[in-house]
N, C-alpha and C positions, 0 to 999 in steps of 0.2 A: 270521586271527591265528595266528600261530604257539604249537606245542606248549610252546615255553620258558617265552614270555611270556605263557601263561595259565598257566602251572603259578607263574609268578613272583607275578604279580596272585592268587592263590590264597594262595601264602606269605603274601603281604605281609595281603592279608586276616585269616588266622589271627593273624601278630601282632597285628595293630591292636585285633582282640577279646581276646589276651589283656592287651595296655597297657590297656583298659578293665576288666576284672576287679578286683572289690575283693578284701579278704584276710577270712579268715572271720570274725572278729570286727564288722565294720563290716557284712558281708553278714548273718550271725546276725539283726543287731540290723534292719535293713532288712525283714528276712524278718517279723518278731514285728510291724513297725510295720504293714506293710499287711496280715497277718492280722487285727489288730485294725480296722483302717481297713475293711474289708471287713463285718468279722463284725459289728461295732456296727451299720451302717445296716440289716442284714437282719433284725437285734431292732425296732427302731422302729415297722415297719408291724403288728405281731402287739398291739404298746401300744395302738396307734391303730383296731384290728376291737375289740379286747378293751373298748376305752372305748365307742367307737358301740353292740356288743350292751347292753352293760351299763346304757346312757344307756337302750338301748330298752326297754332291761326292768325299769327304773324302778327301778337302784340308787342309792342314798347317794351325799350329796357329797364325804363321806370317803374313801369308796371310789375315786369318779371321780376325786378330786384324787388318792389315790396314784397311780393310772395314768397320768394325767397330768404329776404331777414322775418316775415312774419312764421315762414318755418322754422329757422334758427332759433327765435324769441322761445316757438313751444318746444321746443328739443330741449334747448336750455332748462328751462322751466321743469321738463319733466324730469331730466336729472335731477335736477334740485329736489325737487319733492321726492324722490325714488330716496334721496341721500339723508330729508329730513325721515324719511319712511326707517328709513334702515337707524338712524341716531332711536329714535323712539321705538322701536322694536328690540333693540339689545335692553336698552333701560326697562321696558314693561320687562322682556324674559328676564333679565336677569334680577330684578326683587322678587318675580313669583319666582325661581329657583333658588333665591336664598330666604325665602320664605320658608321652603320646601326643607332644605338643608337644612334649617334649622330645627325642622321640628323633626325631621329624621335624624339627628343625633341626639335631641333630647329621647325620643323615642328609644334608639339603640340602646341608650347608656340609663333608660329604665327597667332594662329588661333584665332578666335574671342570668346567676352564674352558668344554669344551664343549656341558656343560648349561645352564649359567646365562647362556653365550651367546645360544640358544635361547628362555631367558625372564627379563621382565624383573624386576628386585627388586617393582616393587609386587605383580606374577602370585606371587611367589614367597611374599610377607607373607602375601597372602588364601590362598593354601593351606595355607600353616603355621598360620597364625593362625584367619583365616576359617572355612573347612573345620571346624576343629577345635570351634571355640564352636559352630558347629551345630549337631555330632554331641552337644555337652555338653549345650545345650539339650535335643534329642531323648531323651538317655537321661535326664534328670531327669521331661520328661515320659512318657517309656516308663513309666519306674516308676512315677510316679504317676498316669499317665491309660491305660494301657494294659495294665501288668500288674493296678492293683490295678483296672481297673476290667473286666478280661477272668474274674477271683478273683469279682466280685462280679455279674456275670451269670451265671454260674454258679454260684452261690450260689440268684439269683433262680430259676432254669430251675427247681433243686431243690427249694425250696419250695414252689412253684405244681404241683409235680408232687405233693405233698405234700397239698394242700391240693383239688386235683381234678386226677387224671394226663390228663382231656379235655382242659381248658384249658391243663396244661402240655405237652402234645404239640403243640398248636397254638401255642405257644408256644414251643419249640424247632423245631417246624419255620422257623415265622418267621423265627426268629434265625439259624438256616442260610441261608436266602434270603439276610437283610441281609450275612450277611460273608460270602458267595459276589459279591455285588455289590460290597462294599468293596474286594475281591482283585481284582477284573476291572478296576477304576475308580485301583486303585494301579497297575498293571501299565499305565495310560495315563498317569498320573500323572509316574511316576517321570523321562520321558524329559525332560519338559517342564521340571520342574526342574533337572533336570544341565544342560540349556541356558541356563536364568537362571542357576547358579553359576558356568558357565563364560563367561558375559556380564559376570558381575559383578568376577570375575577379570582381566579385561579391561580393563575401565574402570577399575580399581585401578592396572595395569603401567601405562596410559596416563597416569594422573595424572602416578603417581612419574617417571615419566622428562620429561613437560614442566613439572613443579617444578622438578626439578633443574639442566634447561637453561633453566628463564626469565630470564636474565639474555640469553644468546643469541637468545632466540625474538624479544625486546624489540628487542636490539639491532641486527638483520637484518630486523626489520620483517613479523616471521612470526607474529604474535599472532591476526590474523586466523585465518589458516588452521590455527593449534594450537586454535583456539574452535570454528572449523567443525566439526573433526574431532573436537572432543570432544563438539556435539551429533550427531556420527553415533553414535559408539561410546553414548552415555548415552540415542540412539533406538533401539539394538540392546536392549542393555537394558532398557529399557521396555517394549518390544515379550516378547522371552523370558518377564519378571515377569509382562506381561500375560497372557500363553495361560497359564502354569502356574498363576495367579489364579482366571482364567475356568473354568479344568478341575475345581482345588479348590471353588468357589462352586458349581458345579454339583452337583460331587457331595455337596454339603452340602444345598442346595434339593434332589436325590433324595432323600435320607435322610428329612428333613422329611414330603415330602408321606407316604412310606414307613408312619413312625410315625404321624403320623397315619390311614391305614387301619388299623393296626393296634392300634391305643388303642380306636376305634370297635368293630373287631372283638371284643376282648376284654370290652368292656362288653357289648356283646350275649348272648356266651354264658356270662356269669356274673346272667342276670336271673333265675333258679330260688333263687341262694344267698342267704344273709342277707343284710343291709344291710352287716353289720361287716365279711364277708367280702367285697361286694362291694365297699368299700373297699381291702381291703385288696390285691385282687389288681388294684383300678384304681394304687395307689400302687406295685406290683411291675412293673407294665406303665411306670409311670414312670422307675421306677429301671433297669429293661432299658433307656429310649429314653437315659439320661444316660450310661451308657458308651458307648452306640455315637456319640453327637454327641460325647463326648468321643473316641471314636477316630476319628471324620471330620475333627475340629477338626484333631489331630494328625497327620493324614495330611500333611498339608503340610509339618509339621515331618519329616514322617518321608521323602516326597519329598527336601527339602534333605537330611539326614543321609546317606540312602542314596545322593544325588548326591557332597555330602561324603566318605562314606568311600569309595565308586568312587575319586574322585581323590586320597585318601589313601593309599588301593593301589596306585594308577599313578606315584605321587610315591614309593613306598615301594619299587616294583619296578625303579624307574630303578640302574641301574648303572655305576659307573664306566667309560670309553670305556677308558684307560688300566686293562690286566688285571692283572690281583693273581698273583704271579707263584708258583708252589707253594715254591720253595724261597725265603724273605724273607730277605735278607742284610740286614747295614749298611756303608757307606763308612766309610774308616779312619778312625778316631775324634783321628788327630791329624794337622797337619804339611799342607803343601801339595797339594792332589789335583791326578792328571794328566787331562788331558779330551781326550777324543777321538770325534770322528764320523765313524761309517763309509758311505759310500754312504746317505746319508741322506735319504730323501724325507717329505714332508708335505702333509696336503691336508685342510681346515676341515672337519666336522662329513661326514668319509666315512661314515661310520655311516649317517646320515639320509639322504646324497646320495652315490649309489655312483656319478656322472658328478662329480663337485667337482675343480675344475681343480687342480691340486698347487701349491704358493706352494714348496715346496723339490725341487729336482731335483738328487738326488746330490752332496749336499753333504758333502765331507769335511774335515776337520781335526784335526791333532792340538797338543795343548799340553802340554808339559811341567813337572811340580810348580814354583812360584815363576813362570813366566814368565806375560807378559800380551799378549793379542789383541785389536786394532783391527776392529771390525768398520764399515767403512764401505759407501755405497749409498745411491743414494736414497730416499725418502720410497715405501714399497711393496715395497721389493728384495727382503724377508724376512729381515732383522737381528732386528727384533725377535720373529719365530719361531723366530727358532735359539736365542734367548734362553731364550724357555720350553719349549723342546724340554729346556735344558739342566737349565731349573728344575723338569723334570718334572710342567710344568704339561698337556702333550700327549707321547702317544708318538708316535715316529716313525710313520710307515704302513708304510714300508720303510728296513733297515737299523739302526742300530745307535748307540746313544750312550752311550757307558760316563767312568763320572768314576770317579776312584780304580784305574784297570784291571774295572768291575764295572759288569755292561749297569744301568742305572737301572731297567729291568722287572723286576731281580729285589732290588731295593732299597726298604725299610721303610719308607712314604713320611715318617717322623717321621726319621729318618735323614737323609734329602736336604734335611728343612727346616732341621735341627741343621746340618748342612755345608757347604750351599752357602746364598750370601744375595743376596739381590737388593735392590737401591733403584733405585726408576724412577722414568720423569715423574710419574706421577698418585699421590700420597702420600693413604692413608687416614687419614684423620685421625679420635679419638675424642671425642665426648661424655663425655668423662671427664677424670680427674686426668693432671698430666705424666707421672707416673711410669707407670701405666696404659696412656697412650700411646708411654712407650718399650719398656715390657716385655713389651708387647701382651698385660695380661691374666697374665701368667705372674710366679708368685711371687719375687722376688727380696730378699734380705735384705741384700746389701749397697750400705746409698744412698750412700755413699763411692761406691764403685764407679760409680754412677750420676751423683754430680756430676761427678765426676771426665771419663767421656764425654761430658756435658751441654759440658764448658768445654771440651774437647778442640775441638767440630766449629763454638765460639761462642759457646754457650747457657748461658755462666756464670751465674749469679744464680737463674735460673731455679727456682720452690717445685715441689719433685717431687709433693707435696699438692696444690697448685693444680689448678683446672680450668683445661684448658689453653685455652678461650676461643679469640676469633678469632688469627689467625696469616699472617702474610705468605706469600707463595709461599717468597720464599726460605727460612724459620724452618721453614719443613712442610719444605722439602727438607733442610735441615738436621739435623732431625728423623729422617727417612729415614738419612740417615749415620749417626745416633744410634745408631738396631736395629742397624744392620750391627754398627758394632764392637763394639755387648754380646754378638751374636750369636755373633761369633770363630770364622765359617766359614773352610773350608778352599777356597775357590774362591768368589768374587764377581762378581755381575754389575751390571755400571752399565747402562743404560738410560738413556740420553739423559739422565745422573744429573744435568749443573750446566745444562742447559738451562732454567731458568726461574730459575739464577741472574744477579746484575747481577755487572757488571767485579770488584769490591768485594767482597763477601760470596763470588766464584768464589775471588779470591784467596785470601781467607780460609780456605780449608778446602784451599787445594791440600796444604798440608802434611799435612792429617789423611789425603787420599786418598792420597797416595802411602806414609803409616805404615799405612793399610788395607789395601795392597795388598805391602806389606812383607813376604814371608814367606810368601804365598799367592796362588794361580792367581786369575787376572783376565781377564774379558773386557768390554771397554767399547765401546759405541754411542755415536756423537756425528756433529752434522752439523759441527759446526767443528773440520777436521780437525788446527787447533795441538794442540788438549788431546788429542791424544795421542801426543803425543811421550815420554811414558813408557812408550810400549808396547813388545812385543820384535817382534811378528809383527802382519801386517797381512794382512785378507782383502778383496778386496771384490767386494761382492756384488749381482749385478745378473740380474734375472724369475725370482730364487729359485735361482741358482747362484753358484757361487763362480770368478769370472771371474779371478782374480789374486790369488798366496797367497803369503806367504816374508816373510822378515826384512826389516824396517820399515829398515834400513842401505842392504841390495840394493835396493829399491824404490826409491829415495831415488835412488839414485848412478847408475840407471838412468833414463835422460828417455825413454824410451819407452814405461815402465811408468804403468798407471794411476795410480795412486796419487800419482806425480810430477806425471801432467799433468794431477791435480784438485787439489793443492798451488799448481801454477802458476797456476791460474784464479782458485784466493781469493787471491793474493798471499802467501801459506806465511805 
């Protein structure tokens, strides 16, 4: 493992315990509850020696009854505070985990196209999500079953030391043993669960992605074999929960047989002392075995958390592939940008895979502010890489892409989304109101403004309040148009943009697209090569190169140029 990448997982570590830190006020109050929770149970047993001598030595029932409601009184009491313990423990964990959460999905959802290639959205839910209730879980029970109950064995060691320092030295030694064993038995533990979290992670990305395509899986007659494969991944599963099960039950049945030697033992050498006392240091000897099966129970939890926040670290340490440039400019804030790529090469997920064949080999091109580029080639050719090359969805590997005159590496990435805009085939569509969906989230006060592009691209009538409900292909692509022009980039990218439109609804927006592209840089992808004849320049491009470049006029009036005799083939 590399020096970077453990000093990154180390960063990332530190944050994540400080997103879990309360503020002192809430901490304060947490501190006072499990003091009390602690101290109450360790009054209890001194009521209960004090009533047995006293029974033996033939006091009043006056007397015996106050002893006995003054043990009731601390019983009570210690529930209570055990109950305010647990109210204030869920509320501290769960702000620090949604503390947490929150900066782990802004984190995910900074990171580039490369990573989330990598994994799939359900892998990605369970780690934001999943991961995170774990860790929430664990530290509600930390605080309650771990700190206060590590507070109150310690408490016990002290009184017994108190009460005869023989039996409580054998009684601290004991208790060394026990969590010298619980260290050695976590440290086997812990691997077994990162295994089942990241089995369960798994089974998650597998869902979400054969949900989404079951309409295809159905249609292709692939249902079988999405079923098979989902009882492999949900037997891996099984299998991981089981061993990290079997390892926890074990070391629970250890503990067990444990205390019990040691119950026995302590009875043994308290047969000299009174009755009362031998009560009382048999009920200490209980209260020692209840944190520790209380920290055994936990151990499991505390396996998943530790599994959890490992991959909360790893997910925390991931870095944009695309580098953050030292000096952060912006593109010209107004007016058409020019676009240009220099000797440009590309190649998928080079980072992970330092052999990754290149999809772009020396691709150049220049565009001039207002004019618009043809990008054609077959299904593979890499149009639609140059695309997000240009949207700054990937940087180049080699060479150079500058929009505005200004390399995009050293560009603000709020900046390049402000400027340039993209509408492609696959339109994300929201679980939310129209307006929501045109404004992606971002506040805007004038709904004029917003009918107004709504009737522009179609979409007259349309309730900007409404949820925007199911939706035609066409209407989502339409849609798509919709961001573009509220958006009023200085450079547009179509992406196979009216491919999932009909004759009808294409026509319909021809007018909007060409007032789109009115007064600002374009480049459009399309396999039907009529619709673009509003272009100026034409490239095209074929095993990731640029095979034939120049004005869409020259091409034309030349029959030996491509472009001519892929015209000629559709019938122009």
């Amino acid at each position: 493992m590399s020096t970077s990448l453990t000093s990154g997982r180390a960063a990332s570590g530190r944050r994540v315990l400080r997103s879990l830190l309360p503020g002192p006020g809430p901490a304060g109050l947490l501190a006072l509850a499990v003091a009390a929770a602690t101290a109450l149970p360790l009054a209890a047993p001194q009521f209960t020696r004090r009533f047995v001598d006293d029974a033996a030595g033939g006091a009043g029932l006056h007397q015996l009854t106050l002893i006995a409601l003054g043990y009731l009184a601390v019983a009570v009491a210690g529930q209570a505070a055990r109950m305010v313990t647990a109210w204030l423990a869920s509320r501290v964990a769960w702000d620090g985990t949604n503390r947490l959460r929150e900066r782990l999905a802004e984190h995910t959802l900074g990171l580039d196209m490369d990573f989330h290639g990598r994994h799939t959205p359900g892998e990605l839910i369970e780690r934001v999500d999943g991961d995170v209730v774990a860790v929430a879980d664990f530290v509600v029970a930390f605080l309650l079953d771990v700190v206060a109950s590590a507070l109150l064995l310690c408490g016990v060691v002290v009184v017994v030391f108190a009460v005869d320092p023989r039996i409580g030295a054998v009684l601290l030694a004991y208790c060394v043993l026990v969590a010298l064993g619980m260290i050695r038995a976590q440290r086997l533990a812990v691997p077994s669960a990162m295994r089942a979290r990241a089995a369960d992670a798994a089974l998650f990305g597998y869902l979400e992605e054969r949900l989404a395509g079951a309409d295809d899986l159905r249609a292709n007659g692939a249902g079988e074999h999405a079923v098979r494969r989902f009882y492999q991944v949900s037997a891996a599963l099984w299998r991981t929960g089981l061993r990290a099960s079997a390892v926890g039950s074990a070391i629970l049945a250890a503990t067990s047989v444990a205390f019990a030697a040691g119950t026995a033992l302590m009875l043994a050498l308290s047969g000299t002392l009174s009755v009362g006392t031998a009560v009382l240091l048999f009920q200490y000897t209980l209260m020692v075995r209840t944190p520790f099966e209380r920290l055994i129970d936990q151990l499991r939890h505390y396996q998943t958390a530790l599994a959890g926040l490992g991959r909360i670290g790893d997910l925390l340490a991931e870095r944009r592939t695309p580098a953050v440039s030292a000096t952060v400019g912006e593109l010209p804030a107004t007016g058409a940008l020019r676009l240009e790529l220099d000797a440009v090469d590309f190649a998928y997920d080079l980072a992970h895979d330092h052999g990754a064949e290149p999809v772009l080999k020396g691709v150049t091109l220049s565009l001039a502010p207002g004019e618009t580029l043809g990008l054609v080639g077959r299904t593979g050719s890499g149009k639609t890489t140059i695309a997000r090359l240009v949207a700054r969805l990937y940087d180049p590997t080699a060479g150079v892409v500058r929009v505005g005159g200004v390399d995009l590496r050293d560009v603000d990435a709020a900046s390049v989304r402000r400027r340039i805009g993209v509408v492609t085939q696959d339109v994300q569509l929201f679980d939310a109101t129209v307006r929501d969906n045109l404004t992606l989230f971002r506040p805007f006060a004038d709904d004029d403004r917003l009918r107004e592009i709504l009737a522009d691209v179609g979409l007259a009538g349309w309730d900007l309040d409404a949820r925007l409900g199911t939706v035609s292909a066409g209407e989502a692509q339409l849609l798509a148009f919709a961001r573009a022009f509220l958006a009023d980039p200085g450079l547009v990218l179509l992406d196979e943009a009216s491919s999932r439109l009909d004759p009808a609804t294409e026509r319909r927006i021809e007018r909007s697209v060409t007032r789109l592209l009115t007064g600002r840089t374009g480049v459009l992808i399309a396999h039907r090569l009529a619709s673009l004849s509003r272009v100026d320049q034409i490239a095209v491009v074929s095993d990731g190169r640029i095979v034939e470049y120049g004005r869409r006029e020259d091409l034309l009036a030349d029959p030996a140029s491509r472009f001519a005799r892929m015209l000629a083939e559709v019938g122009r």
